[in-house]
KOLBADO-161704 format. One record per residue (C-alpha): residue number from 1; x, y, z negated. Coordinates in Angstrom, 1 decimal, always signed. Each point is the difference from the previous one (the first is absolute). Last residue first. Layout:
 num     c1     c2     c3
 NUM      X      Y      Z
...
This chain:
 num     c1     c2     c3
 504  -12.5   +7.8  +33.7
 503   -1.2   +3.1   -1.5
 502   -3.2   +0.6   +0.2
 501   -1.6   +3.2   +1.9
 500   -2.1   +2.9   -1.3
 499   +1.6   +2.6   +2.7
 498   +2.2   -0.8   +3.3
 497   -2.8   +0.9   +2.5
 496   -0.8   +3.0   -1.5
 495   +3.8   +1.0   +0.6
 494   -0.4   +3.5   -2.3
 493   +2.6   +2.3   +1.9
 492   -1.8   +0.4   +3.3
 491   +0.4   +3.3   +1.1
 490   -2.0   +2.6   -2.1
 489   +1.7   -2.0   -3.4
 488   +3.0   +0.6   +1.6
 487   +2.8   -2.9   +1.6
 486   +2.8   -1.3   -0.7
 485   -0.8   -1.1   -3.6
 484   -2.3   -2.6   +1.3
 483   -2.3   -0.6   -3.2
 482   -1.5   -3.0   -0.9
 481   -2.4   -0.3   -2.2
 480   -1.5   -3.1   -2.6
 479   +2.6   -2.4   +0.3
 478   -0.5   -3.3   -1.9
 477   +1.5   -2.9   -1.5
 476   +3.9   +0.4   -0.6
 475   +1.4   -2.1   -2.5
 474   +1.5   +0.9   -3.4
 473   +3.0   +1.6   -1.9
 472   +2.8   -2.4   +0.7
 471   +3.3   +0.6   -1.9
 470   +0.4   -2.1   -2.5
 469   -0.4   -3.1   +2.3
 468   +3.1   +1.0   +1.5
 467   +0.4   +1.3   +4.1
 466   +2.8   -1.7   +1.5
 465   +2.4   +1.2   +2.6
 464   +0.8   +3.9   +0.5
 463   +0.3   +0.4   +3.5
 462   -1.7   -3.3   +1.3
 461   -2.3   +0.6   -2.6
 460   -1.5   +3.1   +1.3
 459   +0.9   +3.3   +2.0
 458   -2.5   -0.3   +3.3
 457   +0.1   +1.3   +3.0
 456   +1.3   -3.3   +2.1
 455   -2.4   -2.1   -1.7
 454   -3.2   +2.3   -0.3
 453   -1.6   -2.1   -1.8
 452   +2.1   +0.6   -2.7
 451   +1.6   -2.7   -2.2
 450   +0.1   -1.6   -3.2
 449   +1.6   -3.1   -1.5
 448   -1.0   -0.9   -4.0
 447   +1.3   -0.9   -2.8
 446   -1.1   -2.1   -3.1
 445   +1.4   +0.2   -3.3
 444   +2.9   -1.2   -2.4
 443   +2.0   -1.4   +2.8
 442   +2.3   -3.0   -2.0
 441   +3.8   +0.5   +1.2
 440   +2.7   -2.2   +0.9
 439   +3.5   -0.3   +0.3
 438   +0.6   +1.8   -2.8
 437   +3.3   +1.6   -2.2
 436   -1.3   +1.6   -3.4
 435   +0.2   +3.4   -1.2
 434   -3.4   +1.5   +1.1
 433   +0.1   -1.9   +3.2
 432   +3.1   -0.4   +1.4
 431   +1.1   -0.8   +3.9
 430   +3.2   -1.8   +1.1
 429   +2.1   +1.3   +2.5
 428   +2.8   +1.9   -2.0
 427   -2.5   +1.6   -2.0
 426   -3.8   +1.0   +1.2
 425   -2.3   +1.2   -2.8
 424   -3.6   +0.1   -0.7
 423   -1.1   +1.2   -3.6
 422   -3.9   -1.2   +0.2
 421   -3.0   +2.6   +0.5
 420   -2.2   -2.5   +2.2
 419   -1.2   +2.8   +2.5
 418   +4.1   +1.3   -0.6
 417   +2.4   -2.6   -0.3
 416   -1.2   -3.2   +1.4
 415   -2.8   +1.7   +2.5
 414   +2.8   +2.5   +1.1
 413   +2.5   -2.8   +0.3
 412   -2.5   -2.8   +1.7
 411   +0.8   +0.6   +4.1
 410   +3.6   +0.8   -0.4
 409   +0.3   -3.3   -2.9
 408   -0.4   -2.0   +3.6
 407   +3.6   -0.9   +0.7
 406   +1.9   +0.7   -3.0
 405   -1.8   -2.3   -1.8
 404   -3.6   -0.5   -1.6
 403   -1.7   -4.0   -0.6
 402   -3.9   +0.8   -0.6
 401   -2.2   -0.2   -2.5
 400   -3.9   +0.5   +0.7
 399   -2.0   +1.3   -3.2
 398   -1.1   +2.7   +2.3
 397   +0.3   +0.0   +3.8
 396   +2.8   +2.0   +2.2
 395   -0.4   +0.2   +3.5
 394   +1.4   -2.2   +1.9
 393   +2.1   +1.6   +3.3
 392   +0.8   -1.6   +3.7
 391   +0.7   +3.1   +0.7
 390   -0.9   +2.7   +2.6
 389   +0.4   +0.9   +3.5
 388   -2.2   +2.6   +0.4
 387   +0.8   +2.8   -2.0
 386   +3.8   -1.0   +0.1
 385   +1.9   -3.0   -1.9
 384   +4.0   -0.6   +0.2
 383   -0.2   -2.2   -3.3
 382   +3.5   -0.3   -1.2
 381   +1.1   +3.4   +0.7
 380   -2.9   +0.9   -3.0
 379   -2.1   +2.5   -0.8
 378   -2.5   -1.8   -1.0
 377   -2.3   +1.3   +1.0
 376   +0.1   +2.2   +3.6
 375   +2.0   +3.4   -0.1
 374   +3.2   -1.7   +1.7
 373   -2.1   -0.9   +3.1
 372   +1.7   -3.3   +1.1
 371   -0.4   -1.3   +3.8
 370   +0.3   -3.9   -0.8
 369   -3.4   -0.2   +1.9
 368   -0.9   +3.3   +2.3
 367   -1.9   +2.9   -1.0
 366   -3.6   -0.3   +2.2
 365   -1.2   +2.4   +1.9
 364   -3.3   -1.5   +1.7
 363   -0.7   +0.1   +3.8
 362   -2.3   +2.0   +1.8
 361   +0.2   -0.4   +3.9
 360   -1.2   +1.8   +3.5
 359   -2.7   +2.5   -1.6
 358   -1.3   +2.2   +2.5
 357   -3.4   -1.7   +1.1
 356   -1.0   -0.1   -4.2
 355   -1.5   -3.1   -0.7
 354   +3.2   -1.1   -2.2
 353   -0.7   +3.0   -2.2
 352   -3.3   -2.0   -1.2
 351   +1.8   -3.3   -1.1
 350   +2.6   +2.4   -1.5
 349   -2.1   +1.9   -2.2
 348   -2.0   -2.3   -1.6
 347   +2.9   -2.4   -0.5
 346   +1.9   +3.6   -2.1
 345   +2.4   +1.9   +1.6
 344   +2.6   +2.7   -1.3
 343   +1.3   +1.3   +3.8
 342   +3.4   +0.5   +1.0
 341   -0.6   +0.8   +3.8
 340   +1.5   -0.1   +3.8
 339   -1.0   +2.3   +2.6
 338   +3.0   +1.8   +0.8
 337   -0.3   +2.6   -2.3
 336   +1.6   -2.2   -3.1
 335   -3.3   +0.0   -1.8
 334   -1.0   +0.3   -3.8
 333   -3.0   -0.6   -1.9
 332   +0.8   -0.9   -3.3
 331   -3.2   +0.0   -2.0
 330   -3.7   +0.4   +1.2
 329   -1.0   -2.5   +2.9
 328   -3.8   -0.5   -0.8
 327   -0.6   -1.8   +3.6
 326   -2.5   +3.0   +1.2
 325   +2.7   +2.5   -2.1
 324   +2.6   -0.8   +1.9
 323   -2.3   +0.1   +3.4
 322   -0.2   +3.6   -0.7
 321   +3.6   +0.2   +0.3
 320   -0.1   -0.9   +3.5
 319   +2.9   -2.8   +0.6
 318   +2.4   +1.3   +1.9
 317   +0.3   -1.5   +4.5
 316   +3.1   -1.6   +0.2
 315   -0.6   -3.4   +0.5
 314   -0.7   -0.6   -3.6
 313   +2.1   -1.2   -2.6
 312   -0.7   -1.0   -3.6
 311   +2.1   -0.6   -2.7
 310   -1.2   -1.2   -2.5
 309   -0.1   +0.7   -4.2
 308   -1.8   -2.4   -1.8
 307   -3.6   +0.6   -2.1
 306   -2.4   -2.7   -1.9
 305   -3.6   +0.3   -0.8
 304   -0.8   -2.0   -2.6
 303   -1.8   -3.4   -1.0
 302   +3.9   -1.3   +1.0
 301   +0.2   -3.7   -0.3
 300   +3.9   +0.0   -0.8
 299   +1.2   -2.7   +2.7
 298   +0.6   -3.5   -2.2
 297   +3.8   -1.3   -1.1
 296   -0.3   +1.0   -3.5
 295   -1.6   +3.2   +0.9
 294   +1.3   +1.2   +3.4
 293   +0.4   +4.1   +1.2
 292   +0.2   +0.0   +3.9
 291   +1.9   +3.1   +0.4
 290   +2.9   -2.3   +2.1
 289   +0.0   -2.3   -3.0
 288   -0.8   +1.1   -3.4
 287   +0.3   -2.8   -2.9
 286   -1.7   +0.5   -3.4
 285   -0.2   -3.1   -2.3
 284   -2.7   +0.5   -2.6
 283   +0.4   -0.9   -3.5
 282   -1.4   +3.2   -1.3
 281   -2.4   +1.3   +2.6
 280   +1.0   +1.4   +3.9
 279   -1.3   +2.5   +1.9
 278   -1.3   +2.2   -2.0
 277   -1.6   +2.8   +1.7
 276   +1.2   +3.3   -0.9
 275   -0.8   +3.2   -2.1
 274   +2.7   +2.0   -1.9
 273   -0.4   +1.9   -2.8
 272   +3.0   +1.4   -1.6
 271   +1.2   -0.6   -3.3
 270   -1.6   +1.3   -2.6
 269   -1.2   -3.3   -1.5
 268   +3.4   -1.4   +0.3
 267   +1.7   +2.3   -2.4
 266   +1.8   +2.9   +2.1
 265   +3.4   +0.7   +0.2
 264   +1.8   +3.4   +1.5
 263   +2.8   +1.2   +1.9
 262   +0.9   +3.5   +0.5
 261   -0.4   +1.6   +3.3
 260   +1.4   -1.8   +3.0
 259   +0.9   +2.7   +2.1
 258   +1.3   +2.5   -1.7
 257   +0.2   -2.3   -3.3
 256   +3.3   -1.3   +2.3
 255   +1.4   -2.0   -4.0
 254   -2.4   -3.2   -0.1
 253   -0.7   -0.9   +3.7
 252   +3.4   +0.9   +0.5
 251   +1.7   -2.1   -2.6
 250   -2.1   -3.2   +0.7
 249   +1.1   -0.3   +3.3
 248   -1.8   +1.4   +3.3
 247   -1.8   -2.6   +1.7
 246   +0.0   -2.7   -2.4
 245   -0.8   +2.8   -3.2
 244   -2.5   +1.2   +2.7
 243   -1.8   -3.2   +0.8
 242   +0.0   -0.7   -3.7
 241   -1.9   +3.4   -0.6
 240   -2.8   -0.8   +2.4
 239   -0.6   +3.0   +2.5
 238   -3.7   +0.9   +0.0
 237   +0.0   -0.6   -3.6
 236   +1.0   +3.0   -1.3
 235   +2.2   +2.3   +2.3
 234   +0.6   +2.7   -2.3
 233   +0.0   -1.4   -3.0
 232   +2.2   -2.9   +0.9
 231   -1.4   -3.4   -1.2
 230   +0.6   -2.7   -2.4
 229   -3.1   -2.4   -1.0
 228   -1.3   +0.5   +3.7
 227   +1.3   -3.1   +1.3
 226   -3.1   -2.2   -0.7
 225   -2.2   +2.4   +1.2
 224   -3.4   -0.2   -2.5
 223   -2.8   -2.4   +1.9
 222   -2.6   +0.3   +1.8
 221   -1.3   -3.2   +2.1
 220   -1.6   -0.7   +2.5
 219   -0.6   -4.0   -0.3
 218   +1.6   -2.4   +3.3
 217   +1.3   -2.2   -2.4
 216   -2.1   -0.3   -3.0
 215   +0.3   +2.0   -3.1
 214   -1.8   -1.7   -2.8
 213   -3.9   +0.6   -0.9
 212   -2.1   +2.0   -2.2
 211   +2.8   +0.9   -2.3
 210   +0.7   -1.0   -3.5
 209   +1.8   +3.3   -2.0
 208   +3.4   +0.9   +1.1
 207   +2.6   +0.5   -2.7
 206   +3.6   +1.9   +0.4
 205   +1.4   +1.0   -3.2
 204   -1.4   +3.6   -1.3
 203   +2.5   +3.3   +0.1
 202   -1.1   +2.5   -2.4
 201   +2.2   +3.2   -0.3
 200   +0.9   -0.2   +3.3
 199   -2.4   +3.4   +1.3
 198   -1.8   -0.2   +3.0
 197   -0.5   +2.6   +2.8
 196   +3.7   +0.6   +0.7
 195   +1.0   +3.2   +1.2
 194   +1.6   -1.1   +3.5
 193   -1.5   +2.7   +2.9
 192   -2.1   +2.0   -1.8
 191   -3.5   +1.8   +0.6
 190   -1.7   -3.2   -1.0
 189   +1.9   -2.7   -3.2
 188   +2.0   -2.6   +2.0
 187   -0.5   -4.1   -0.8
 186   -3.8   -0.4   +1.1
 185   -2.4   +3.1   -1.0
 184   -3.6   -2.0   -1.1
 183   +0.2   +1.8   -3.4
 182   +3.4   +1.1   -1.2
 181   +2.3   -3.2   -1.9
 180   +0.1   -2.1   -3.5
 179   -0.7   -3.1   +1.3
 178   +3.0   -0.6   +1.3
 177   +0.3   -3.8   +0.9
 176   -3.5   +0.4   +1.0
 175   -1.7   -3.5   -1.2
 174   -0.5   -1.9   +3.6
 173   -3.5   -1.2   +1.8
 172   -0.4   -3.3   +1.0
 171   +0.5   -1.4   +3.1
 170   -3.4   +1.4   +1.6
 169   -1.0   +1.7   -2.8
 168   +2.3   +3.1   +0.9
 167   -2.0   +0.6   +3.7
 166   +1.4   +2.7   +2.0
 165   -2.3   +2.3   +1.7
 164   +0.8   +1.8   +3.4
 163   +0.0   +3.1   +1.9
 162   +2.1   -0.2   +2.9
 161   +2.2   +2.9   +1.5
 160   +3.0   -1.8   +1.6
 159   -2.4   -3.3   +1.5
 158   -0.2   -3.3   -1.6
 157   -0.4   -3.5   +1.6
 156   +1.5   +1.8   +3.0
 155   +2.8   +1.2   -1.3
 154   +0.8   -0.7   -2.7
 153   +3.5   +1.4   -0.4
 152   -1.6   +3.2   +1.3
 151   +0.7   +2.7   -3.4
 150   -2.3   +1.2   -2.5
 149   -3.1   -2.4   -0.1
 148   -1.8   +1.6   -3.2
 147   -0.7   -1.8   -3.1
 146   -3.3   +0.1   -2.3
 145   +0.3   -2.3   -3.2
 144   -2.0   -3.0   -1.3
 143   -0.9   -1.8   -3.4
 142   +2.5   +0.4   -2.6
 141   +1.8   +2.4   +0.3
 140   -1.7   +2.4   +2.5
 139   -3.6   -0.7   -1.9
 138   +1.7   +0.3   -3.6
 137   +1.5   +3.2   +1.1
 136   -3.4   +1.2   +1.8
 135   -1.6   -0.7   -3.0
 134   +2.8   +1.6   -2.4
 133   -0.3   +3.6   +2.1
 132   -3.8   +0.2   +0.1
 131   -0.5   -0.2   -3.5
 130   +3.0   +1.9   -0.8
 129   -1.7   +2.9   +2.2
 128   -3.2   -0.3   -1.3
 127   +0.9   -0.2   -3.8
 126   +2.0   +3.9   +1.0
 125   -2.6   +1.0   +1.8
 124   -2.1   -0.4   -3.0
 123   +2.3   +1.4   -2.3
 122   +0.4   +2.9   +2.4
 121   -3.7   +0.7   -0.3
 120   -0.1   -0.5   -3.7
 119   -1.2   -2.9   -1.5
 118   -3.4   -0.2   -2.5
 117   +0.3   -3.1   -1.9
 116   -3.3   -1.7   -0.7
 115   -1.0   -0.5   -4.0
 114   +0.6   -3.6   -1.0
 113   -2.9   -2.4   -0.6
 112   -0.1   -1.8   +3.3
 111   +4.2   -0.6   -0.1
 110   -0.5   -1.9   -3.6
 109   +3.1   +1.0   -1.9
 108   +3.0   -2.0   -0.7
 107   +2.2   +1.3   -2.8
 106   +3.4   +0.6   +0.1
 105   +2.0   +1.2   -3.1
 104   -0.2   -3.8   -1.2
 103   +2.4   -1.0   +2.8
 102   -0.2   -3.6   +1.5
 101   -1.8   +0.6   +2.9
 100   +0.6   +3.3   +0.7
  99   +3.3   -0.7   -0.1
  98   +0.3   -3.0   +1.7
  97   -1.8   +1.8   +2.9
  96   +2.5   +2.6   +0.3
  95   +3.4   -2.7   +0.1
  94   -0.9   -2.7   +2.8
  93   -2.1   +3.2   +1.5
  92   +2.9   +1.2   +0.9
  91   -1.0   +1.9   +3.5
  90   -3.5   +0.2   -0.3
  89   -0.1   +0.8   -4.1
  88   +2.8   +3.0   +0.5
  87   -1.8   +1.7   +3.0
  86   -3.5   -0.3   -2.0
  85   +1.8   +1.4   -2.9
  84   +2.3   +2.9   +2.1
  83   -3.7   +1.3   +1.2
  82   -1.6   +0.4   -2.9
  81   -3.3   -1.9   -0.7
  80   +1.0   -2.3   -2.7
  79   -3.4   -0.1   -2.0
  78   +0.5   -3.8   -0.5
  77   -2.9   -1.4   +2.0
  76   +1.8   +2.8   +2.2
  75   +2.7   -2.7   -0.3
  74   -2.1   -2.4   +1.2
  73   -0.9   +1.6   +3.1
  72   +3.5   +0.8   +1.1
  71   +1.1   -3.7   -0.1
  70   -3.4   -0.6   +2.0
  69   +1.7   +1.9   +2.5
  68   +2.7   -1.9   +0.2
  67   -1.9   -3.3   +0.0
  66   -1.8   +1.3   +3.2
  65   +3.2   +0.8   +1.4
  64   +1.8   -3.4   -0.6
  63   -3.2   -1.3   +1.7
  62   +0.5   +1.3   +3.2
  61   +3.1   -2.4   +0.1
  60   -2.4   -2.8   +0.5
  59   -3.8   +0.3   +0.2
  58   -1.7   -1.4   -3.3
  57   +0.0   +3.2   -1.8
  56   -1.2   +1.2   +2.5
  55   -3.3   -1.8   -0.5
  54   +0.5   +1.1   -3.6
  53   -0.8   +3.1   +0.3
  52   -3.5   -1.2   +1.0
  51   -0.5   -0.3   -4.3
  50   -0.8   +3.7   +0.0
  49   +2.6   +2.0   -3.1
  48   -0.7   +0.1   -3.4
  47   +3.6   -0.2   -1.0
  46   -0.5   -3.2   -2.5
  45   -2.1   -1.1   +2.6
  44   +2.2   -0.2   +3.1
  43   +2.5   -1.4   -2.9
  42   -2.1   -3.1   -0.7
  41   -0.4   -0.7   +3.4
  40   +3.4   +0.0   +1.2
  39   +0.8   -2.1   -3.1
  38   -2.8   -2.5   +1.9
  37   +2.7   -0.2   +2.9
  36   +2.9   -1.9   -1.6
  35   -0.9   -0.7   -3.3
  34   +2.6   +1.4   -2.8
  33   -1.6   +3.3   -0.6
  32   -2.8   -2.2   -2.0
  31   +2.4   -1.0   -2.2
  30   -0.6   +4.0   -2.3
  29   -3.4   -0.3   -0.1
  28   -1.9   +2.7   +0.9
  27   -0.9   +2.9   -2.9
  26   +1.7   +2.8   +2.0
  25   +2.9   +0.0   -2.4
  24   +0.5   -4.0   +0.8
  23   -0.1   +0.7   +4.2
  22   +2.9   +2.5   -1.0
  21   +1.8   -2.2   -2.3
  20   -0.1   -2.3   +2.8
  19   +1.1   +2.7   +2.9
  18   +2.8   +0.3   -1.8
  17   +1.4   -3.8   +0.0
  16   -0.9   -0.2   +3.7
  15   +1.8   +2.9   +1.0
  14   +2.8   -1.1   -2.3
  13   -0.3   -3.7   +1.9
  12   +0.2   +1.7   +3.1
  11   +2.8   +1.9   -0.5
  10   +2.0   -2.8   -1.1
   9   -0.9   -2.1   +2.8
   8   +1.3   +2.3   +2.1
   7   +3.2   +0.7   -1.4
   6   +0.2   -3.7   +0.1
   5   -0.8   +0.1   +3.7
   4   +2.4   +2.8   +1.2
   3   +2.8   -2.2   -1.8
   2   -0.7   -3.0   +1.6
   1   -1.1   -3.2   -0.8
C-alpha cells in the first residue's frame, strides 16, 4: 500500500470519526455513519435538506461535490457562517469535523429553528463564485475537460482549430500532483510568459481512480509530453530539451539565456498536453516498415484518417488552388515550378487527385531503410531508424522483467531513472541501479507508443519514445466546434460540417 493511500485512509477514517460525534449531537446514532449509503440518508436529514440530493449522490465524481456542500451545511447546523470556516471545513474536514464533533464548545442546532442569515451582496457573489469555481474543478478533474486542436499532427482525424471534450473516467481520472494551483490556468499564470500557476508546497503521489475502460490500441489519447519535464523558457515544448542538449551540448543550452532562456521543470501534471493516437499498448511490439506501422506482426487497423507526404507530378499544367481546397489539401503545399508537388495526402485525397487530366504520377516520400535520422529514439548508431523505418521495438509492460545490457539500456534509461525514479549509472560498461550492478530490470508500469496521424508532420514517440502510464490524462470523445483559424467568421471560419462529431 502506498503512501497516498494511507494518508488516505487516515483522512477518511477522521472524517468518519467526526462526523459520528456529529450524527450523536443531532440525536442520531453515532454507528449509523458507518452504512454505506443509509449514512447518506441520515445526514440529508440532519441538515434538513430534499432527499433527491441523494440521486447525485449516487453519480460518480459529482458526488464529491454534493458531500462538499453538505460539509458546509452542517456547519451552519453549527452557526459557522464565516467564510474562512466553511473554506477551513471543505478543505480539512479530516480535522474541522472532529472538532465539532467531539468539542463541548459546539453545539448542534436544529437548521429549521435557526434565525435566516442575511448576506451582503458581495458575500453572496462571493458564495456564487466559489460555488461555481469548485464545480467546474471537480468537473475538469474528475470527470471531463475542454481541449483545443493547436497544431496539425492530426490531421485529418483532427483539424488545427477543434473544439473537443476529453473524457477522465475513461481510464480513470488522476489526483493533481499540485493541487495547490490557479483555476483552470495550466502550468503559466495569464499576462506572463513562465510565472508558475501552481505552487510546490503539496506534491501528491501519483493515483488514478478506476477507469471506464483500458486504453486500447488505436484510442486518442491525451497525454502530458513525456520530454517536457526540462524545458527552455523560451522555446517550451515546441523544441524538446533533450533534442537541444543533443543538438547543442548541455553547456549551451544551459549558459546562451539569449536564446535559450532559463531552463525550467515542471511536475508531470503541468506538463504539456499532447494529443495522439496510441499505437501500441504495454507489451506490444512496434515495427514500421516503409510507413507501414505493424503490431506484432499485423498492419495497424487504422479507424483514422492517415496523412504522407507525395510527390506529385503533372504534365506541366499547376494544380488550381481551388481544387486544394476541393481535396482538403491544407499544409505544406509546395511546387518546384515545373510541375512537380510536395503535397500532405490523405486516401481520400489521393484516390480523387488521381482523376485529375494533369496528374501523370503521385508517389510517396519515403526515408530509406538503414537511413538514420539522429533525432529519432533512441538515439542510438546502433539502431539507424528514420520516421518510417522503424524498430522492431516492445514496449515496456508492468511486472514484466527483462534482461538489460549495453545494447538496449538506450531504449529503457529514461524509464529506469527518471518515470521509475531509480539512480541509473553507466561505469566502465556495466550499468547500476541505485548502487547495485543489474542485468535486468522489473518495469514498474505500463507504457505506451503514440503517434500522429499525420505521420510525416507529427512530433510523437518516435522522437521522444515511450509515453508512461503516469502521464495519460484521458481519451478523446467528442468535438463540439471547429474553427478554421484561416479564415473569418464572415468567410467561413465555423466548418459546420466538422461540428458535434466523435472521435474515432
Amino acid at each position: 500500500m502506498n503512501l497516498y493511500m494511507i494518508v488516505t485512509i487516515l483522512f477518511f477514517i477522521l472524517s468518519l470519526a467526526g462526523l459520528w460525534g456529529i450524527f450523536e449531537k443531532a440525536d442520531e446514532k453515532g454507528w449509523k455513519i458507518l452504512i454505506p449509503f443509509y449514512n447518506w440518508y441520515i445526514w440529508l436529514r440532519i441538515i434538513k435538506k430534499p432527499l433527491w440530493w441523494y440521486i447525485f449522490l449516487l453519480v460518480p465524481f459529482i458526488n464529491v461535490f454534493v458531500i462538499l456542500l453538505m460539509i458546509v451545511e452542517i456547519l451552519k447546523c453549527f452557526k459557522k457562517y464565516g467564510l474562512l470556516a466553511q473554506a477551513l471545513g471543505v478543505l480539512f474536514p479530516f480535522f474541522y469535523l472532529p472538532y465539532l464533533g467531539f468539542s463541548p464548545k459546539e453545539q448542534y442546532a436544529d437548521p429549521t429553528k435557526q434565525p435566516p442569515v442575511i448576506k451582503s451582496a458581495t458575500r453572496e457573489w462571493v458564495d456564487a463564485i466559489i460555488f461555481a469555481v469548485i464545480a467546474a474543478s471537480i468537473i475538469r478533474i474528475f470527470l471531463i475537460e475542454a481541449y483545443t486542436i493547436p497544431t496539425s499532427s492530426m490531421e485529418k482525424t483532427l483539424l488545427v482549430g477543434d473544439y473537443l471534450f476529453v473524457s477522465k473516467v475513461s481510464y480513470g481520472p488522476k489526483v493533481p500532483n499540485t493541487p495547490l494551483s490557479f483555476p483552470f490556468v495550466h502550468h503559466t499564470l495569464p499576462l506572463t510568459e513562465n510565472s508558475k500557476s501552481y505552487l510546490e508546497w503539496i506534491e501528491l503521489p501519483y493515483y488514478r481512480f478506476p477507469g471506464m475502460a483500458k486504453i486500447k490500441n488505436m484510442d486518442v489519447v491525451v497525454f502530458n509530453y513525456p520530454d517536457g519535464d526540462t524545458l527552455s523558457s523560451k522555446l517550451q515544448s515546441n523544441v524538446s530539451y533533450y533534442q537541444l542538449v543533443r543538438q547543442f551540448g548541455r553547456d549551451a543550452v544551459w549558459n546562451n539565456r539569449e536564446y535559450f532562456g532559463e531552463i525550467i521543470a515542471r511536475p508531470v501534471d503541468k506538463r504539456e498536453n499532447f494529443i495522439k493516437r496510441c499505437i501500441g499498448i504495454a507489451g506490444d511490439t512496434i515495427r514500421i516498415v516503409d510507413r507501414t506501422v505493424y503490431i506484432n506482426g499485423k498492419p495497424e487497423q487504422n479507424p483514422g484518417k492517415r496523412q504522407y507526404k507525395y510527390i506529385v507530378k503533372t504534365n506541366g499544367s499547376p494544380i488550381n488552388k481551388m481544387n486544394f481546397e476541393k481535396l482538403d489539401i491544407t499544409e505544406n503545399i509546395s511546387t518546384d515550378n515545373n510541375g512537380s508537388y510536395e503535397l500532405t495526402l490523405s486516401d481520400e485525397a489521393i484516390g480523387k487527385l488521381r482523376q485529375y487530366s494533369n496528374i501523370i504520377s503521385i508517389e510517396p516520400v519515403v526515408a530509406p531503410k538503414n537511413n538514420r535520422d539522429p533525432n529519432i529514439f533512441p538515439f542510438d548508431s546502433l539502431y539507424p531508424w528514420n520516421v518510417d523505418n522503424f524498430g522492431p521495438l516492445w514496449i515496456p509492460k508492468q511486472g514484466v522483467t527483462i534482461p538489460i545490457n549495453m545494447e538496449n539500456i538506450c531504449f529503457y534509461k529514461r524509464i529506469i531513472g527518471v518515470f521509475e525514479g531509480n539512480n541509473l549509472q553507466i561505469r566502465d560498461g556495466k550499468i547500476f541501479i541505485n548502487g547495485k550492478e543489474s542485468t535486468e530490470y522489473t518495469f514498474k508500469m505500463n507504457y505506451y507508443w503514440m503517434m500522429g496521424d499525420n505521420r510525416h508532420n507529427s512530433a510523437d514517440s518516435r522522437y521522444w519514445g515511450f509515453v508512461p502510464q503516469d502521464h495519460v490524462v484521458g481519451k478523446a470523445v467528442f468535438v463540439w466546434l471547429s474553427l478554421d483559424p484561416n479564415r473569418s467568421i464572415f468567410d467561413g471560419k465555423i466548418r459546420w460540417s466538422k461540428l458535434l462529431r466523435i472521435v474515432n
